[in-house]
C-alpha positions in Angstrom: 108.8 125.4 112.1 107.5 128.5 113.6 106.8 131.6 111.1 109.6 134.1 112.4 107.7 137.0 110.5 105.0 136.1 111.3 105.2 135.1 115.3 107.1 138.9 115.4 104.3 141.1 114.0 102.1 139.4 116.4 104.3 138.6 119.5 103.5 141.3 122.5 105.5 141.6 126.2 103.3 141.0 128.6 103.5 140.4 132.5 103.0 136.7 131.7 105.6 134.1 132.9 106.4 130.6 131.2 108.5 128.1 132.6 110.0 125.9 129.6 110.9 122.5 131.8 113.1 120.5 129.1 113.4 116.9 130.4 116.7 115.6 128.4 116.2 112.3 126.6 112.3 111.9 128.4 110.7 109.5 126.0 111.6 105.6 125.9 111.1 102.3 124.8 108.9 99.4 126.0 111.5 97.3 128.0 110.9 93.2 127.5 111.5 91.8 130.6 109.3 94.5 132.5 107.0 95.0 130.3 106.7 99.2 130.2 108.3 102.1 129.3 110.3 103.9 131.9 107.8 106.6 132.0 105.0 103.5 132.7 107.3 102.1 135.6 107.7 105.9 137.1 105.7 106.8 140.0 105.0 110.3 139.1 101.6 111.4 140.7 102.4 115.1 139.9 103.3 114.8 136.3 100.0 112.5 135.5 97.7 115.4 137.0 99.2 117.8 135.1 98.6 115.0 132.3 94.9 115.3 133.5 94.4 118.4 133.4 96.5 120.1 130.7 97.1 119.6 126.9 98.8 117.1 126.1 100.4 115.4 122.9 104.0 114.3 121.1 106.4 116.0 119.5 108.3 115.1 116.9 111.8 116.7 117.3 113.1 116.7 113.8 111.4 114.5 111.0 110.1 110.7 111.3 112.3 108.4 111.5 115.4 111.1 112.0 117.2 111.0 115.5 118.2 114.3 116.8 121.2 115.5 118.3 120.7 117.4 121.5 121.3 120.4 119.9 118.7 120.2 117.2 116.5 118.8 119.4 116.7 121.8 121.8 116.8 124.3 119.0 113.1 122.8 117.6 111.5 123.4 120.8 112.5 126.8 120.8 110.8 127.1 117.7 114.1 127.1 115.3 114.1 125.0 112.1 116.9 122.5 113.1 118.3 122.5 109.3 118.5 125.4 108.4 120.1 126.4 111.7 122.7 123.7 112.1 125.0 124.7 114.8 127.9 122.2 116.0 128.1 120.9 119.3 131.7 122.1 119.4 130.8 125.9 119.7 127.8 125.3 122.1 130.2 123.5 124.2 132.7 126.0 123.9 130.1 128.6 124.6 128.6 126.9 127.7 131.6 127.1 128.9 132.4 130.6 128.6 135.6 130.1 126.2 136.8 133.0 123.9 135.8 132.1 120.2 136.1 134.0 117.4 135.0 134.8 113.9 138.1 132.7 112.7 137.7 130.0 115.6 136.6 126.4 115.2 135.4 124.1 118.4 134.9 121.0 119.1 133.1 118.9 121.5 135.8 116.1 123.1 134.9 113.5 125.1 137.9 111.5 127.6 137.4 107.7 126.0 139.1 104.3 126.6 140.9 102.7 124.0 142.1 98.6 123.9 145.7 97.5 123.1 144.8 97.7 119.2 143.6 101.5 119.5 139.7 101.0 119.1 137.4 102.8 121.4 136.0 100.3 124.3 134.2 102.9 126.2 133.1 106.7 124.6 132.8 108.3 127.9 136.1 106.4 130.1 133.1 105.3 132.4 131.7 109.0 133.0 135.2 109.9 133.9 134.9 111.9 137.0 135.3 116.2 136.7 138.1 116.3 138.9 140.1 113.6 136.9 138.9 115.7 133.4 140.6 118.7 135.6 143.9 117.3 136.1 144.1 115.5 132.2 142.7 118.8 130.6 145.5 120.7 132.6 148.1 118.1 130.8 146.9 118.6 127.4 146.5 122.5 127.3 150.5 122.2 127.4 150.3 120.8 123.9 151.7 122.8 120.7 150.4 122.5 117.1 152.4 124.6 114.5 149.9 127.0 112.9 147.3 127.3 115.9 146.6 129.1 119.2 144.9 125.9 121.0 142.4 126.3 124.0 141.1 123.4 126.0 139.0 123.6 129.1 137.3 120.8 130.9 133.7 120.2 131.2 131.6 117.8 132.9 132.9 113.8 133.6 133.9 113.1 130.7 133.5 115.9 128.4 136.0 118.7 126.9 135.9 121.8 124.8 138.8 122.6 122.3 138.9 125.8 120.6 141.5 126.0 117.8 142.7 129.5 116.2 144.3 130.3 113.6 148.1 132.1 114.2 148.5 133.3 110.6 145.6 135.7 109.2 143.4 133.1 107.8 140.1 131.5 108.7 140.1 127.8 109.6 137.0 125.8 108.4 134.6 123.1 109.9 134.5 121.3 106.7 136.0 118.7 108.4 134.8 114.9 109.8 134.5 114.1 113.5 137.5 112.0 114.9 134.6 110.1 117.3 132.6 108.0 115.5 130.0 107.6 118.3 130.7 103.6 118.6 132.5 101.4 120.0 134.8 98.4 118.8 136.6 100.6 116.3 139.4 102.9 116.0 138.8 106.8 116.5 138.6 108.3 113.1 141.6 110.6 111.4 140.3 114.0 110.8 140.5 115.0 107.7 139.2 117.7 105.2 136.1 117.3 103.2 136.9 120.9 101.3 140.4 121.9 99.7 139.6 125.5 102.2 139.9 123.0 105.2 143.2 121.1 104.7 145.0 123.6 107.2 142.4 122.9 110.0 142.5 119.3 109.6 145.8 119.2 109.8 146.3 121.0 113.0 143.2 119.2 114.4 144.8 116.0 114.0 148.3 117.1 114.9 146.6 117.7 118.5 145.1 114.1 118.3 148.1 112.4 117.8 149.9 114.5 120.8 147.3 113.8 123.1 146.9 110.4 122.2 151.1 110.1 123.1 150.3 112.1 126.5 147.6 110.1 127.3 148.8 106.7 126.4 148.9 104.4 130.0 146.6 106.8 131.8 144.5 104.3 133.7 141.5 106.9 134.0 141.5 107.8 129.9 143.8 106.9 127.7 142.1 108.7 124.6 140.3 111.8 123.5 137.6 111.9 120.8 136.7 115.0 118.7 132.8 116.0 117.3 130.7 118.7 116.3 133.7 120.9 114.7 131.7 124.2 114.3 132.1 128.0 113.8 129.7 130.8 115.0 127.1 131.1 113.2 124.4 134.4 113.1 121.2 133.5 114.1 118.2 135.4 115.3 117.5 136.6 118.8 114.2 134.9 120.4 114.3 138.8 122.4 113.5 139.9 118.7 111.2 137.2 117.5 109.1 136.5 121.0 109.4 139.8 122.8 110.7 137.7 125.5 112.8 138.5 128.4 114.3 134.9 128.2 116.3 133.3 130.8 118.2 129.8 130.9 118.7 127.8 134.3 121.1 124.8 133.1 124.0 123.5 134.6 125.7 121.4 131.4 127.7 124.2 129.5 126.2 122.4 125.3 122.3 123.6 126.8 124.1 127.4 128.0 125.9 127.7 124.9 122.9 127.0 123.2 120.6 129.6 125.1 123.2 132.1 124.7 123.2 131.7 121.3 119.5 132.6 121.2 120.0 135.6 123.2 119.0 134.1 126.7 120.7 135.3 129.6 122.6 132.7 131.4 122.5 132.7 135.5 125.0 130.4 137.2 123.1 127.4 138.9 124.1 124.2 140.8 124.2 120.4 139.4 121.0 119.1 141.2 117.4 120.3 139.9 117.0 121.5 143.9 119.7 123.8 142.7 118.2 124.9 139.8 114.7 125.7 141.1 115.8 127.6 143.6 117.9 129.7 141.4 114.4 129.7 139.4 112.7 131.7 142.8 116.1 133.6 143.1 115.1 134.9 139.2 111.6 135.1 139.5 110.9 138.8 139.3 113.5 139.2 136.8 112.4 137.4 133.9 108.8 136.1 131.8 110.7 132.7 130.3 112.4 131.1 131.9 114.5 127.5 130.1 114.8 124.4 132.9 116.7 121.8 131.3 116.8 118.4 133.3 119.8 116.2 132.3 119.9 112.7 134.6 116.6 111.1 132.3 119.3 111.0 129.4 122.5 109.9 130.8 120.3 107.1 132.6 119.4 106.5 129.0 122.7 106.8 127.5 123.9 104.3 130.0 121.2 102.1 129.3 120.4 102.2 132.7 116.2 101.6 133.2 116.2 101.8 136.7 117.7 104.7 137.1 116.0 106.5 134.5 113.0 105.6 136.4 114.5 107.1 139.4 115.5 110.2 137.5 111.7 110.8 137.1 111.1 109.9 140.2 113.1 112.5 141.4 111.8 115.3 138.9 107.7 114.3 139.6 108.7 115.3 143.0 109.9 118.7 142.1 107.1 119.9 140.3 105.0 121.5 143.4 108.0 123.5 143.2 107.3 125.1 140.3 103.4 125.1 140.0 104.1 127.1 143.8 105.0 129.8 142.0 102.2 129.8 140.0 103.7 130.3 136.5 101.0 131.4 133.4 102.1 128.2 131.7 104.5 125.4 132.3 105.3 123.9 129.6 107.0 119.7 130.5 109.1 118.8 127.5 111.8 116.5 125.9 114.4 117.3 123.2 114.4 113.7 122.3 113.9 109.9 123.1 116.8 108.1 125.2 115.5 104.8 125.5 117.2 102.3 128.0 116.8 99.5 125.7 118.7 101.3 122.8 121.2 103.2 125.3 121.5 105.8 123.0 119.1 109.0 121.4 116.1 107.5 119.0 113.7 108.8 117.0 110.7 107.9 118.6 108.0 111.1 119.3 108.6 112.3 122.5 105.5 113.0 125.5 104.8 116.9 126.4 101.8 119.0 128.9 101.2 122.6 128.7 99.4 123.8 131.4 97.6 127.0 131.4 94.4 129.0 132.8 93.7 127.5 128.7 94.7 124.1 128.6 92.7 121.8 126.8 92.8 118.0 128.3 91.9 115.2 126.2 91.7 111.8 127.1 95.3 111.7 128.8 95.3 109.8 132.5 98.9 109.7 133.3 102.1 111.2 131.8 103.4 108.6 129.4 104.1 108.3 125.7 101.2 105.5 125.0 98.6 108.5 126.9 100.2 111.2 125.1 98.9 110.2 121.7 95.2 110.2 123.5 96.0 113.9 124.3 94.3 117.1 122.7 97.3 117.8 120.5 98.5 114.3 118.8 101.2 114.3 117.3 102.9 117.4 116.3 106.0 118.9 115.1 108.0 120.2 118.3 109.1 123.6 116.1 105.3 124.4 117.0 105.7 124.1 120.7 106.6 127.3 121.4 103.9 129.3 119.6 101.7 127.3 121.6 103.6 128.7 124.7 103.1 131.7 123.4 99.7 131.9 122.8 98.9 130.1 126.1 100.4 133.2 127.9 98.6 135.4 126.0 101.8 136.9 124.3 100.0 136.6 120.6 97.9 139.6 119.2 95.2 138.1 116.6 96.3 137.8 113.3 94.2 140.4 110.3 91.6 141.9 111.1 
């Protein structure tokens, strides 16, 4: 984890610039029948010269053996300890999407689903239900009433929702309560209920709005179900303005990674789906800001979907992005993953995930192309990805020495 006290004494603004390029779900898995990793399979003649020529290494997002979340994932490269800041997906979602929340609020991260005759979830994600569809079944449910709660739902992405739930009393509702999704398939959704006596109200409520919506959305050939994670309040948590003496800036299009940067104190500028959309809005920004946060989502929900040729396409489609960014000549660039989404496992893993820093500093190892076998060649190893951002840092010359 980076040394907060210590990276602020020593952290200076400078003129510097850093582009943080976070590849969603980059590292994978070897696949049988091909025979390589989807990294291996990728022709991606830009990323392996960087590979060449910068430092290169692994990151371990959280601990061996321990497969992140997006959100802890995310948080580690920015250089947070990921338990002792544990923030929900339901108020980064909520956040990201620009939803009211207060100090008594609770979110939660929903996702549409599909649910068989006997109620168990066949598909988390109705097929990657399309916006406009979440638009018009997110318009239905905002109409539902729970006794004892102000409820606010707004739609997301395909599939995915945000519900914030208030209190109407004067009281505080808690997150001490379990998900209703229980991220699998071939069994019922879960009943939310309270792990605290505090959080018997909320639970209540939260499942009162399950069982509505799961009465309005019964027949609906698109989604007939709604699943419920990451329950969270707002937590306090310190600025990376403060800690970095950074002007920081986040270019993402999926409101979990806005909420998150916003939470950290980066400014959020409105970008376009497509990484075309976000680069340019990266020139638009240019003078404006020294970091600036990419985040790249397609290499995960190819992933997710256990989809290997399109994965490989995804970073296909990145690789040929990159003179993009390296024509605005950043101080460092900085090519990174929050976590594994292999194909294979269709899911997030804990496998150590492939990084480059490139710099007027970089120090290149033994690393020909930009894969997770040549990573472990690279000048770095293997190292915890709560260090990456010092590293950033330093490469950008935004460290003083330390003592005398």
């Amino acid at each position: 984890m980076a040394n907060f006290e210590l990276i602020s004494s020593i952290a200076r603004q400078t003129s510097s610039k850093i582009v943080f390029l976070v590849v969603d779900g980059l590292g994978g898995l070897r696949h049988d029948e091909i025979g390589m990793t989807e990294l291996e399979a990728a022709s991606t003649p830009n990323l392996d010269r960087l590979a060449r020529t910068g430092t290169t290494g692994l990151t371990i997002p959280v601990e061996h053996g321990v497969t992140p979340g997006s959100g802890p994932g995310h948080l580690a490269l920015f250089g947070y300890d990921p338990f002792e800041h544990q923030i929900g997906r339901g108020i980064l979602e909520a956040l990201g999407l620009e939803m009211p929340v207060g100090a008594n609020s609770i979110a939660g991260r929903g996702n549409y689903c599909l649910l068989d005759h006997d109620g168990k979830i066949i598909d988390r994600r109705a097929g990657r239900l399309s916006t406009e569809q979440n638009l018009k079944l997110t318009e239905i449910l905002s109409k539902i009433e729970v006794d004892g709660a102000k409820i606010t739902i707004k739609a997301g992405k395909e599939h995915r929702v945000a519900i914030v739930f208030d209190p109407i009393e004067d009281s505080k509702f808690s997150d001490k309560i379990n998900d209703s999704d229980p991220q699998k398939t071939n069994v019922p959704p879960n009943k939310v209920k309270a792990a605290t006596k505090n959080a018997a109200q909320t639970a209540s409520v939260i499942q009162g709005f399950l069982e509505k919506a799961g009465e309005v959305l019964k027949g609906s050939p698109e989604a007939n179900g709604i699943i419920l994670r990451g329950f969270s309040s707002k937590p306090k948590i310190p600025q990376m303005k403060k800690i970095y003496k950074l002007n920081p800036v986040c270019i993402a299009s999926y409101p979990m990674y806005r909420g998150l940067s916003q939470m950290l104190g980066m400014k959020i500028i409105p970008t376009g789906d497509t990484i075309n959309d976000q680069l340019v809005t990266l020139k638009d920004n240019w003078d404006n800001h020294d970091f600036f946060f990419v985040h790249y989502k397609p290499t995960d929900a190819a992933g997710e979907d256990g989809n290997f040729t399109e994965k490989v396409s995804a970073l296909e489609n990145l690789d040929k992005e990159i003179p993009t960014i390296l024509g605005l000549d950043p101080d460092v660039l900085v090519i990174a993953g929050d976590h594994s989404t292999p194909s294979v496992l269709a899911g997030h893993s804990w496998h150590p995930v492939p990084f480059v820093i490139r710099s007027s500093t970089s120090e290149s190892g033994q690393t020909e192309k930009f894969t997770e076998r040549e990573a472990r060649k690279g000048a770095l190893g293997t190292i915890q990805a709560t260090d990456l951002m010092a590293l950033a840092l330093a490469h950008s010359g935004k460290l003083d020495k330390f003592g005398a």
